[in-house]
C-alpha positions as a Python dict, from the first residue, in 0.01 Angstrom:
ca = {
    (1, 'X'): (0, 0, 0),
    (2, 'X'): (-325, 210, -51),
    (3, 'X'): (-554, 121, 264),
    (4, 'X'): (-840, 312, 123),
    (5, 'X'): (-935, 318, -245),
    (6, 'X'): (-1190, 564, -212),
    (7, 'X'): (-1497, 582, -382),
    (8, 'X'): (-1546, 617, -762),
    (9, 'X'): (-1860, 790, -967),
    (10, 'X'): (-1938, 826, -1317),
    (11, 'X'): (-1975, 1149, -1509),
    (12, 'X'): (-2281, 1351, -1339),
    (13, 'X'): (-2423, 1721, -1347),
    (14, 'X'): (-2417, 1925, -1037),
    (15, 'X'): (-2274, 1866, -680),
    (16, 'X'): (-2361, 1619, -389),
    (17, 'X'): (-2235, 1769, -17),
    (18, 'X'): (-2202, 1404, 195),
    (19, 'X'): (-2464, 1444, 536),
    (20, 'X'): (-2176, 1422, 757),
    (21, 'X'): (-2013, 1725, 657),
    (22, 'X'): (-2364, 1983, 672),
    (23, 'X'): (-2412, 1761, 1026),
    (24, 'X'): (-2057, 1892, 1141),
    (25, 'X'): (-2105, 2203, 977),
    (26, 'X'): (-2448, 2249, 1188),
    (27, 'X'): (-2646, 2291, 866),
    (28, 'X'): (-2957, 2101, 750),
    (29, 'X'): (-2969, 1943, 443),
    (30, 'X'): (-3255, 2093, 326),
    (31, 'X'): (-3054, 2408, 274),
    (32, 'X'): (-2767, 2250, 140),
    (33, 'X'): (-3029, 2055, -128),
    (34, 'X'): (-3167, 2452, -201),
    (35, 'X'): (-2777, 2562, -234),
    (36, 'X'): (-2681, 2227, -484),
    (37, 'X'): (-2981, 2280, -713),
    (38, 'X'): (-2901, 2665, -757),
    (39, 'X'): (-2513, 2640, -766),
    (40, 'X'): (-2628, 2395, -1043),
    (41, 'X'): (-2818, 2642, -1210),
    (42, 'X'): (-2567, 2887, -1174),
    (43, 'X'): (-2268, 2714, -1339),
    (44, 'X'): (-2511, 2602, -1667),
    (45, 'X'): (-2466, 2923, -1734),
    (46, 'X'): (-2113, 2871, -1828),
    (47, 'X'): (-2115, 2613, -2073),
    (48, 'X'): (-2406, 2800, -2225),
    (49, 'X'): (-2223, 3160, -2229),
    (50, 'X'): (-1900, 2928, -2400),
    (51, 'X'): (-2167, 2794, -2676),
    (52, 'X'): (-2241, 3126, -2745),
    (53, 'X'): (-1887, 3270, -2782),
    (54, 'X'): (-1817, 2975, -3028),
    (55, 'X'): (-2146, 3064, -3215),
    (56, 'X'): (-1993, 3438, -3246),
    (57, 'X'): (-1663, 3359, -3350),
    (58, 'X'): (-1808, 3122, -3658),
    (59, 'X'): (-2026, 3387, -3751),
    (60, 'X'): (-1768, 3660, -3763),
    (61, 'X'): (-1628, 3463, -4048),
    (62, 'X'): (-1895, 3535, -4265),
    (63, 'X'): (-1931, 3963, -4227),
    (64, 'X'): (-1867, 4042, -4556),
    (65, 'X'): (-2282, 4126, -4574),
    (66, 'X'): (-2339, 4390, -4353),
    (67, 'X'): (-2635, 4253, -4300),
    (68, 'X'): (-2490, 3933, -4178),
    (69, 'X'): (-2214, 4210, -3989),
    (70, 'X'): (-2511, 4346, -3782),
    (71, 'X'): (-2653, 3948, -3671),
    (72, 'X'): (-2308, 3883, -3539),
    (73, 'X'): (-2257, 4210, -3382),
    (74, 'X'): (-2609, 4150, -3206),
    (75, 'X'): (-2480, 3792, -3143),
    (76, 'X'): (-2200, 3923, -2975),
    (77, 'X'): (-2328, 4171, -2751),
    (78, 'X'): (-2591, 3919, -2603),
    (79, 'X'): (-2263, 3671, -2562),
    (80, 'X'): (-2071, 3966, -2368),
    (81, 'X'): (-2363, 4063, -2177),
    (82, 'X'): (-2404, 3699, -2093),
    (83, 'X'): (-2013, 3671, -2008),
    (84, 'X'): (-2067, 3957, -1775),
    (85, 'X'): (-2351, 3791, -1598),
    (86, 'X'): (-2119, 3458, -1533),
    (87, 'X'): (-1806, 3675, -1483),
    (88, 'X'): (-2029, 3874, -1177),
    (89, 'X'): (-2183, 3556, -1021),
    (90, 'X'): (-1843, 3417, -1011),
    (91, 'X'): (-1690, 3666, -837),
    (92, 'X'): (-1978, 3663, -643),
    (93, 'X'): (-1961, 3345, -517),
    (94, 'X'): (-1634, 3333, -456),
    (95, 'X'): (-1669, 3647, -198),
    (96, 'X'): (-1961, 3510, 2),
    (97, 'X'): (-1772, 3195, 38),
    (98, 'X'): (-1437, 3374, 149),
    (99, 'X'): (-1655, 3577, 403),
    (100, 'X'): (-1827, 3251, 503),
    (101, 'X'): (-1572, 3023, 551),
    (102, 'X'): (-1419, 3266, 762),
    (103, 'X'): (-1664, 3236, 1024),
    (104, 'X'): (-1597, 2853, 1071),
    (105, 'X'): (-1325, 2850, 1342),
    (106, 'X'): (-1293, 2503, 1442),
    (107, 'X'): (-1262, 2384, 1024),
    (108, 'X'): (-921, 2524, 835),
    (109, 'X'): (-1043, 2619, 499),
    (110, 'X'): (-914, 2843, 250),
    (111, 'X'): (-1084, 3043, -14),
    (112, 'X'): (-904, 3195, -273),
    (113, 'X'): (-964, 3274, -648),
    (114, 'X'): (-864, 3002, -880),
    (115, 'X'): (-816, 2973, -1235),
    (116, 'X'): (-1208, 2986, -1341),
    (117, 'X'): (-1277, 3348, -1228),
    (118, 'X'): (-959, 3481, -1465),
    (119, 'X'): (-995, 3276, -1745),
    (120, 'X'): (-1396, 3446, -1699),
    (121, 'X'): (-1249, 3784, -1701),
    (122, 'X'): (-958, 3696, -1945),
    (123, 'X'): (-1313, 3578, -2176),
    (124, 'X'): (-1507, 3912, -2049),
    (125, 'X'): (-1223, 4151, -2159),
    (126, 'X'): (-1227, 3984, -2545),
    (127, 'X'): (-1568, 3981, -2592),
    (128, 'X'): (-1653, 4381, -2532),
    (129, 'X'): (-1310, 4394, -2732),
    (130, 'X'): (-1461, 4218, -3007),
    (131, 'X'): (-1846, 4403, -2990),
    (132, 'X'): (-1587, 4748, -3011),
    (133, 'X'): (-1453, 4597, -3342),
    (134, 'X'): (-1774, 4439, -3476),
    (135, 'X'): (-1941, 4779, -3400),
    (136, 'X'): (-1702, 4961, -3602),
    (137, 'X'): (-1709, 4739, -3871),
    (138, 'X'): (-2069, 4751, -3910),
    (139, 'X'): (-2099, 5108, -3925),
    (140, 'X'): (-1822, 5113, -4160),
    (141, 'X'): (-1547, 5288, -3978),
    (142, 'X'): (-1289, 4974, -4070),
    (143, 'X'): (-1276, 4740, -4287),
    (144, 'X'): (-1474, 4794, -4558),
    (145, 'X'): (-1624, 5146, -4712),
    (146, 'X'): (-1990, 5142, -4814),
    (147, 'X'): (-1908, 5246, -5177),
    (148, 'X'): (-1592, 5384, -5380),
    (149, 'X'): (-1555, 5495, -5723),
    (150, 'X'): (-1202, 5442, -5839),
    (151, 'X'): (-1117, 5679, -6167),
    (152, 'X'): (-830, 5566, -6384),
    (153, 'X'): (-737, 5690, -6710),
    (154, 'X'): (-820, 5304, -6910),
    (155, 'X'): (-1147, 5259, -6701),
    (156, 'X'): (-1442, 5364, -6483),
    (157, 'X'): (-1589, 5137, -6186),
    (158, 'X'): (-1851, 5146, -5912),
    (159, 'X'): (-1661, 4894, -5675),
    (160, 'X'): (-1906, 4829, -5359),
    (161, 'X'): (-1740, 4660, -5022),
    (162, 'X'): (-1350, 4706, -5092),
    (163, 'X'): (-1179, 4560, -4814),
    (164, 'X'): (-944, 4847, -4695),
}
């Protein structure tokens, strides 16, 4: 039924473009071995930006210390900043190879954007969503008050960090 199987490979990092296809291309494969190793440096950066985002959203967990409030606040703006870097050379990317590929006129390729570059920006949007919230929670605006005195007529109490 199947006249060619195809070939199989294990689980590796990066990408491997086959001779024959830089050859009908016209490009050498020194330049395509310079465009693998930094493609692979580029898309590290999105398992490591996705470490970082799971690192944040353990830590907001624990912001009942405003100290500990002000770490993840600082942990999450070096996750969104890092998110906007990926988001950018995504986008990137995916513009110089739509411009490219329309300059090859005897190969029928398509370039569009695929599922990656929104769930990036889908990622982007929630993480300078939750630096707005972590900012105004560690400069008490919500949340929690730096320090109320509640008055009754059986009892007086200093309360510190009432959850509102």
């Amino acid at each position: 039924m199947i006249s060619n199987p195809g070939l199989c490979f294990g689980p590796k990092l990066g990408y491997d473009v086959p001779a024959y296809i830089s050859a009908l291309v016209g490009i050498n494969q020194q330049t395509v071995d310079a465009v693998e190793q930094a493609l692979l440096v580029v898309l590290v950066l999105h398992p490591i930006a996705a470490g970082f985002a799971v690192v944040s959203f353990i830590c907001s967990f624990f912001i009942f210390s405003h100290a500990f409030s002000i770490f993840t606040l600082f942990l999450t703006i070096l996750t969104a900043i890092l998110t906007s870097i990926v988001f950018a050379i995504d986008v990137a990317l995916v513009a110089t190879a739509k411009n490219q590929v329309k300059n090859l006129q005897d190969l029928h390729f398509e370039v569009l954007f695929g599922n990656g570059v929104w769930m990036i920006l889908a990622a982007l949007i929630f993480m300078w969503i939750a630096v707005i919230t972590l900012s105004a929670r560690a400069c008490y605006c919500i949340g929690v008050r730096k320090c109320v005195i509640v008055l009754s007529s059986n009892f007086f109490c200093l309360l510190k960090d009432i959850r509102v």
